[in-house]
Structure formats: C-alpha cells, structure tokens
N, C-alpha and C positions, 0 to 999 in steps of 0.2 A: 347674482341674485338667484337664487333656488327656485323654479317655478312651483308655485302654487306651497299646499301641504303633501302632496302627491309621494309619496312611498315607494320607492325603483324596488325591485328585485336585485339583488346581489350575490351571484352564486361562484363558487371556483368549483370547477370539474378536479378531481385529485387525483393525478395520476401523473407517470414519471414520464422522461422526456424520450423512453424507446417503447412505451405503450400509445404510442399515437396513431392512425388511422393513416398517418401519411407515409411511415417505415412498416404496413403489418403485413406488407410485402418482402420484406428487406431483413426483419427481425424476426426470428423466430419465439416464439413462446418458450418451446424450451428451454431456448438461450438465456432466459431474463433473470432468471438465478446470478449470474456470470457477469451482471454487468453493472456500473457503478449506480446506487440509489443516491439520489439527489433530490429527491423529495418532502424529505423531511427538516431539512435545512430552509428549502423554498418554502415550504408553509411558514415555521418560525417567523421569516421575513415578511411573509403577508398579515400575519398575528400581529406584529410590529405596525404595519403600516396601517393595518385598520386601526390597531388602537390610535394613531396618534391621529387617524383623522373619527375618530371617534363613533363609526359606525361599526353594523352587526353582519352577518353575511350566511349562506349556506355554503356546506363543503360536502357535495356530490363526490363520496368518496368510491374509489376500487374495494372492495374485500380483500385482493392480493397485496396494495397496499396495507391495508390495517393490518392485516396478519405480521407484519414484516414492521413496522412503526405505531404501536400501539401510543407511544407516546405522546406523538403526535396527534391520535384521537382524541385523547386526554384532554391536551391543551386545547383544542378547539371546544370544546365543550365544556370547558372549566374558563375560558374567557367568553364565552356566553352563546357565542357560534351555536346553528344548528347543523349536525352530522346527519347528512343524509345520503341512499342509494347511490352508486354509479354502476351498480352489478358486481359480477367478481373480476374479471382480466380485460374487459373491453369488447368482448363478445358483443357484434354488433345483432341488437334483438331482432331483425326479418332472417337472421340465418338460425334460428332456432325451431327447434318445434316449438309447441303447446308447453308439451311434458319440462323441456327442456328450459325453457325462461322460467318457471316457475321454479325447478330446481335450482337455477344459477339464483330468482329472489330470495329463495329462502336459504341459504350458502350466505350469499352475503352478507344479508339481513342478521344473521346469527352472529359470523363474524364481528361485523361493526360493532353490534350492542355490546359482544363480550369486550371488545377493545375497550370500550367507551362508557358503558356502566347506563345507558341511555335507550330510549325505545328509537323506533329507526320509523318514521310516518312520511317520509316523501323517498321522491326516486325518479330519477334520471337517464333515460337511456344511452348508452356510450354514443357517441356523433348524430345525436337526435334518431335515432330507428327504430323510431315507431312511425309509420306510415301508412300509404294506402294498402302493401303488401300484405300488413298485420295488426291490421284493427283489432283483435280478437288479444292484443296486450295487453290493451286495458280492460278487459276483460278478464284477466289472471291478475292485474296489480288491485283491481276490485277483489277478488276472490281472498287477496293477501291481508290484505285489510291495512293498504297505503290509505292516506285520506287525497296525497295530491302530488301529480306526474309533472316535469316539464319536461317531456321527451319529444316536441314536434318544434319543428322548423317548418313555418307556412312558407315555406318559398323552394323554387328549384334551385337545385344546385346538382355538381356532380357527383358528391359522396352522400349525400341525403334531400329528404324535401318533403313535403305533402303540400304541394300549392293549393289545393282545392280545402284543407284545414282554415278553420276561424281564425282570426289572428290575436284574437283575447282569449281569454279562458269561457272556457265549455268543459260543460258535462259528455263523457263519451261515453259512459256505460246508464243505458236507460235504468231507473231505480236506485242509483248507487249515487252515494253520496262523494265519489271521485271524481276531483274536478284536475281536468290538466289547463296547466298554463304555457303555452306556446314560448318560445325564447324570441324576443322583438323583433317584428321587421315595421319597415319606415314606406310611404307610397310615396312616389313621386310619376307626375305622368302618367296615372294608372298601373305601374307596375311597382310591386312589392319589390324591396330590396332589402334584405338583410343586414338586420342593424345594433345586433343583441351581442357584440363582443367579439371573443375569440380572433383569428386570422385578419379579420375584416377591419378590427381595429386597431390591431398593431401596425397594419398594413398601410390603409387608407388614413388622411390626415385628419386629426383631433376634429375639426370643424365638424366632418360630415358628422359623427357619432354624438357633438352635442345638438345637431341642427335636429338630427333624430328625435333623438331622446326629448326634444323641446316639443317636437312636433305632436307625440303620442301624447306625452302630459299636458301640453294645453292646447292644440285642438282636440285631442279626442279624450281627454281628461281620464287616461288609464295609465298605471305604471309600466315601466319599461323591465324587463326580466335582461340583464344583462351578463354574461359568464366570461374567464379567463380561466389558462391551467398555472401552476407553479412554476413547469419551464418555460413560461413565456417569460419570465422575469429571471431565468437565468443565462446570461450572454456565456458563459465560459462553460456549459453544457457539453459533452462530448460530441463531435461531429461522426455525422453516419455515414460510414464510405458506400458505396454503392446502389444510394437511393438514386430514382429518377427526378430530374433538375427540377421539375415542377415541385416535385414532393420535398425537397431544400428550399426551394422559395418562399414556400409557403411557412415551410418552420423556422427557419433561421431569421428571415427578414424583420430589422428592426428588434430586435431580443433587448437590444443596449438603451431601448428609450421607451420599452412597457410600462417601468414603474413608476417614470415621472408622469407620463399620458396616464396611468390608473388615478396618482395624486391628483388631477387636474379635475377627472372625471367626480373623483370624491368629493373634492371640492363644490363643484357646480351642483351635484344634484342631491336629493334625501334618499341614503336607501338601509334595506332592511334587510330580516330572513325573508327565506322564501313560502315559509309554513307562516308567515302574519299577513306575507303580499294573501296568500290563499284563504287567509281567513277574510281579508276585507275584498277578493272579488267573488267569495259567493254568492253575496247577494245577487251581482249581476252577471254572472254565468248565466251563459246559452247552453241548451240540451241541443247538441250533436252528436249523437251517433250514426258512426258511418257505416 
C-alpha cells in the first residue's frame, strides 16, 4: 500500500561507471576518451523500467555525457522525463572558485539544452558538494537563473556532508526564489542517517530504505528525494584494476540485484520529477541561509 498521496522525488545522477568519486583517483580524466561508454545502453534500460512501472523521474545529467550521447537526451525528454544539471565531468563544486562553477554551469547548461531541444531549471551538484565550505554556490546557481538545487546531503559522511543543513527544503539565497532540496536522510536515535539511495541502498537490505522512506512520508509528511546512477544496474561493467578495496566495495557490491530492489522500490512508493517535488514544497520552504 503506498503511504498517503505523498510525491517521492526520483532522480538518476547520469554518468558512466569510470566517472565516479570512488576511481577519480585511479582514473584519469584524460583517459575517459579511451574507455568503454556504457551509459547509454543503461539509461535505455531505466527508460524501460520506468515505463513499465509507470512513473516520471529526473536525469541529473554530465555535459560530458550529452555531448558524446545526444540520443540518449532525446529519449529522456521525449518520454516525459525531466533533463537536468549534473555539471560538465563531475568536478566536485568546493574545489572550484566562484569564476569557475559558474563557467562549468553555463558549459553545461548549454550543452544539455542543445542535446535535448529543452530549457535546463534544476541542478545537481556531482557527490552532493555544496556545503559548509561553499555556500556562496547557491549563490551563482541564483545568479543562473536555476529555480531549484538538490546538491546537499545533511549528514556526515567521508566524501561529503553538511550536517548542520535543514533536512527538507530551504531557501538558501535570501531574496531569491532558489529553493534546494536536500537528498533524504532518515533519524533514528537522534542521529541522521542517510537514506536517499545510491551506495546505501544497494548495499544495505531493502527493509532499511522502505522503513525510511515510510518514516519521512508519514510521520513527518514530506517526500523523500531518492537517486541512483545507470552503472549501478550494470553487473558486467568493466572492473577497475588498481582502485583501493574500499573504493570496489563500495562500487561493485550487489550491482546483480539493483534493478529488482529499484522495481520493489517502485512499486511500494508514488514518485515524481524533481522540478514538481519543488514546486509543491515551496510553499513550505524554510529561509536558510548559511
């Protein structure tokens, strides 16, 4: 039974399986020309699997991919999908200047629209990095004239975080009608724990991620913003030699049993774009700026 009328957020990050934060040690950028693209086959497959469970979703896409799979834009936006931001290569945004995210939003912003024939209104930062480092992001995706960010993770973790971030949607730029929506976390005990997809839920058993997602929707009667990438549902992906074991762990484990736990997921809850989650929590947006 579907809790409530409640609206989930459903996003896919888009990008390939040696642009990840877990090899940008191991894989060079310049190398990625050179190496098998597999991401446009995995979208195909997700295009398939929403349809048949009959829901809409956002694809927080690369600029590097669209340039290279235009087609794939296409589709997404011709089966009703909304295309939005992931930046251009995965440039995590606290190692930029000012100047510099701002030129990488408009790079890709360009990009995508020409792919896709579409206006580009939301944006995503590559592994959530926007933080306490670099408030001043949404303060240039204001400037851009995004309507709405989900680039914060309220929670610690070791490749990103902002624990002291709202855990629902907030206004972060005073006067501006930019509202970011945070990617879910779940309290148990007093402490936040991260519950919005990706790693966590391939990883951790189906239970925890609907016990979550139940918890937000009907005690605290907010939708849940949940994300996956395209190589999580690919098992037969190229293996990266000489990553550190934790950084295999974390990407390889369970690859073979993503797309039945995503069907599951589909199944159990209502979800949406992310540009409609955003229209129906402005109303109750909190003004935080940090």
């Amino acid at each position: 039974m579907k809790p409530g009328n409640i609206v989930n957020g459903l996003s896919v990050d888009v990008e390939d399986w040696f642009q990840v934060g877990a090899f940008e040690n191991t894989l060079k950028r310049e190398d990625w020309d050179g190496l098998e693209l597999r991401v446009g086959d995995n979208v195909a497959r997700i295009l398939d699997l929403f349809d048949e469970a009959g829901v809409k979703a956002t694809f927080f896409t690369l600029g590097w991919i669209a340039e290279r799979n235009k087609s794939a834009m296409r589709s997404i936006v011709e089966r009703g999908h909304e295309l939005a931001s992931h930046g251009y290569d995965h440039t995590r945004v606290f190692t930029f200047t000012r100047k510099q995210f701002s030129e990488d939003l408009a790079k890709s912003r360009a990009i995508l629209e020409d792919a896709s024939g579409c206006a580009i209104t939301g944006y995503r930062a590559p592994s959530f990095s926007i933080d306490a480092r670099n408030p001043w992001a949404h303060d240039v995706l204001a400037e851009h004239g995004y309507t709405y960010s989900s680039s914060v993770a309220p929670v610690v973790h070791d490749h990103y975080g902002w624990p002291d971030a709202p855990r629902f949607a907030f206004y972060p730029v005073a006067g501006s009608d930019l509202i970011e929506i945070p990617v879910t976390t779940a309290v148990l005990a007093n402490r936040r724990l991260a519950a919005g997809g990706g790693g966590f839920f391939r990883v951790l058993p189906y239970g925890f991620s609907r016990w979550a997602i139940r918890q937000v929707n009907r005690a605290e009667g907010r939708p849940a913003i949940f994300y996956f990438h395209p190589w999580e549902i690919d098992p037969e992906q190229p293996r990266v030699a000489g990553a550190p074991l934790r950084s295999r762990l974390r990407h390889y484990t369970n690859l073979s049993r993503m797309a039945g736990k995503l069907g599951g997921l589909l199944d159990d809850f209502s979800w949406g774009r992310m540009d409609e989650v955003a229209q129906i929590e402005r109303a109750r947006a909190m003004d935080w700026a940090a």
